[in-house]
N, C-alpha and C positions, 0 to 999 in steps of 0.2 A: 870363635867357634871352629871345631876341629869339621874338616870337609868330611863331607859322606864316603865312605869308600867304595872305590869299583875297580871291577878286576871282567877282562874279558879273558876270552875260553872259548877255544879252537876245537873243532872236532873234524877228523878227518877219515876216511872210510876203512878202518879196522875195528874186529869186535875184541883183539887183544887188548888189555886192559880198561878197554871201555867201562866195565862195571865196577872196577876198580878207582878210576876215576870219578867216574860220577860217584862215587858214594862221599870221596874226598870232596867233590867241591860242592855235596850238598851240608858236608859236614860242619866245612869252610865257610858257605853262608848263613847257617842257623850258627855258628860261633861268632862271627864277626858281625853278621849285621850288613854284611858286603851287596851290593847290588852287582848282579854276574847277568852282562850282554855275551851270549855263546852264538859265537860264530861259525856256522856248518858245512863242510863243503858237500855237494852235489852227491856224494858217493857217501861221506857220512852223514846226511838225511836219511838216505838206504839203510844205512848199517843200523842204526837209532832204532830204527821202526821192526827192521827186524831181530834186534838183540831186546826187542822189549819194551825200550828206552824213552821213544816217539814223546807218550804220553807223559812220563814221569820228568820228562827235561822241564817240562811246565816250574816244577818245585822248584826250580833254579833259575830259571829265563820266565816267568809267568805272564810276559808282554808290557808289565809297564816302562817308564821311559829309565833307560838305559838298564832294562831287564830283558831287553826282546831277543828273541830266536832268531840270528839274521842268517838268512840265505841269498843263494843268488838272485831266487827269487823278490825278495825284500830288498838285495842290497844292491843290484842291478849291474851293468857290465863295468858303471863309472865305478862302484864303489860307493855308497853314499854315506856311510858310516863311519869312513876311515877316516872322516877330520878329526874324529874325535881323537885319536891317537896322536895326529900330528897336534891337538891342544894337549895333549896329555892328558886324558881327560881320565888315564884308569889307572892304576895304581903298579900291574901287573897284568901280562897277556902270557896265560899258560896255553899250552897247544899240545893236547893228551887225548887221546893216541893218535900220533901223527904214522901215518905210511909210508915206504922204502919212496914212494911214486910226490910226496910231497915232499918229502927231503931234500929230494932232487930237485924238486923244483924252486925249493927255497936258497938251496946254497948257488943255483946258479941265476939268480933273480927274478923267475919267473912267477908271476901274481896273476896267474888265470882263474883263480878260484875265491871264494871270499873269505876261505884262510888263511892261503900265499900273499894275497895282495893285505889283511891284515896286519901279517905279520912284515911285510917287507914296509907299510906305512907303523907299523911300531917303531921299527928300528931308527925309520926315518923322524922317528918322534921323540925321541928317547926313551920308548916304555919299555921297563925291564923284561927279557921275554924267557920265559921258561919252557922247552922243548921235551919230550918224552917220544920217543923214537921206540918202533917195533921192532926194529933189525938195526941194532947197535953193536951188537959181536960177533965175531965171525963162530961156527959151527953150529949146534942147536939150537933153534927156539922155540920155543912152548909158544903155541897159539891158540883162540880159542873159538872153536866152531860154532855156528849159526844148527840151527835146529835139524837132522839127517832123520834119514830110517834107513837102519841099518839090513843089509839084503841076507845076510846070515842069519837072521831071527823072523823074517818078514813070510808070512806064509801066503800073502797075496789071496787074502779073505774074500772070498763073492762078495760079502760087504763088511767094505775097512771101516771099523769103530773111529779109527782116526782120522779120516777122510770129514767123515759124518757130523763129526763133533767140530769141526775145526770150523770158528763162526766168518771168516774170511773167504773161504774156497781155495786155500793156500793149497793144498793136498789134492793132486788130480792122478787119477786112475788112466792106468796106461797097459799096454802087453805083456810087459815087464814087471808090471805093478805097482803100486803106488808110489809116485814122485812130489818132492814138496818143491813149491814155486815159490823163491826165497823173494821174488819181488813183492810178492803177495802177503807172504809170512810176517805175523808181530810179533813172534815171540811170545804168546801168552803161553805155551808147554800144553794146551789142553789136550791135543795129541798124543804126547808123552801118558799121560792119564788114562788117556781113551782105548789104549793099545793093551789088550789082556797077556799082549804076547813080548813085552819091553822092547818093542820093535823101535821105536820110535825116542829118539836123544838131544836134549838140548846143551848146548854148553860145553861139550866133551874138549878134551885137552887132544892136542896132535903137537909132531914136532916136525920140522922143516931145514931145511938149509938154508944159512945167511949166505946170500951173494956178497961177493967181495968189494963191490961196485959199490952196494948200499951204505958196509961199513964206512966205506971211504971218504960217501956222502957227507955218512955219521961224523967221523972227521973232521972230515971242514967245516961241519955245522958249529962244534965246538971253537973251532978260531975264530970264528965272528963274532964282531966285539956286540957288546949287550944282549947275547945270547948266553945262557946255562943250559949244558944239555945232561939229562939226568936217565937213568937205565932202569929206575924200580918206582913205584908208583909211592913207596914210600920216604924217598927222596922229593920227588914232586913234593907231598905233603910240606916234606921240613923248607924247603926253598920259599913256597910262596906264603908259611908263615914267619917267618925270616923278615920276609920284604912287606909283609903285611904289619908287622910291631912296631916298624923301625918310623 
């Protein structure tokens, strides 16, 4: 009898291709049949809840045994998860969208998080690992922003519709006027909705500068052996059903 398949899955604190990813490896488990343990670090719990995500990771991690949502919280400072790696116990450890700030910490050994340390007990296990890095090339890159209101459209209402509507208390009134509290913030857009005046944007696109550091990261991330590092989330896709067929 052919084993069950599993595959774990790294999140790290960026909202760039977060939704792009999770769409892949919800696609990935309703095609395969895959049981997916997503492993979060502390800063992508943040990102999750405020790009939306929090709730919807359920459809992919829904808690049962080697389905669960592990955190630091869950997975504790030892690590208590990570034997399973050194059994081999998953098929495939993809890590999308990983940050400039975990990069770094992977290519120079550092496993403070229960992404890094993860991925540093895959390698040590032999699990194939597939990386998706934010800042892989040097000049532009497209990112994608967390919910804003915009101060050029914002007429700073006696009373913000979007304020009002927002079932968190994400949106607090201030002198300046209305500011959203992205700690706070899920992502539900009801705001966006609420605002007669389209003061209010989820998801918008921005461009930034790659530091030259990060590529470099990027770099060496690529020479470590049982490592693939891939640049478009449609690459992701082809990789981990590559290693999924075979």
């Amino acid at each position: 009898m052919r084993e069950e398949l599993k595959l774990a899955w790294g999140v790290t604190g960026s909202g760039t291709f977060l939704f792009e990813t999770y769409q892949i490896m919800l696609g990935i488990k309703q095609k395969y049949g895959v049981k997916v343990t997503t492993f979060v670090s502390e800063a992508g719990l943040e990102i999750l809840r405020m790009y939306g995500l929090r709730d919807k990771i359920k459809k992919i991690s829904p808690g049962l045994y080697y389905e669960e949502l592990v955190s630091r919280e869950t997975d504790g400072a030892s690590g208590v998860f990570s034997g399973r790696f050194n059994l081999r116990k998953y098929k495939v450890f993809a890590v999308s969208p990983v940050t400039a700030n975990s990069v770094a910490k992977m290519v120079n050994g550092v496993a403070d998080t229960c992404v890094t340390n993860a991925f540093a007990q895959a390698l040590k296990g032999k699990v194939p690992v597939i990386v998706l890095p934010v800042d892989s090339k040097l000049g532009e890159t497209e990112i994608t922003l967390p919910c804003i209101i915009k101060r050029e459209k914002c007429l700073n209402c006696k009373e913000c519709t979007a304020l009002t509507n927002c079932p968190v208390e994400a949106i607090e009134s201030t002198k300046e006027g209305p500011k959203i509290n992205l700690l706070k913030c899920i992502g539900c857009e009801k705001c966006v909705s609420a605002c007669p005046f389209q003061a209010v944007a989820c998801w918008e696109k921005a461009k930034i500068e790659t530091r030259e550091v990060d590529v470099e990261n990027v770099n060496k991330l690529r020479k470590m052996k049982g490592v693939v590092v891939v640049e478009e989330p449609t690459r992701l896709l082809t990789k981990i059903n590559e290693i999924l067929e075979t």
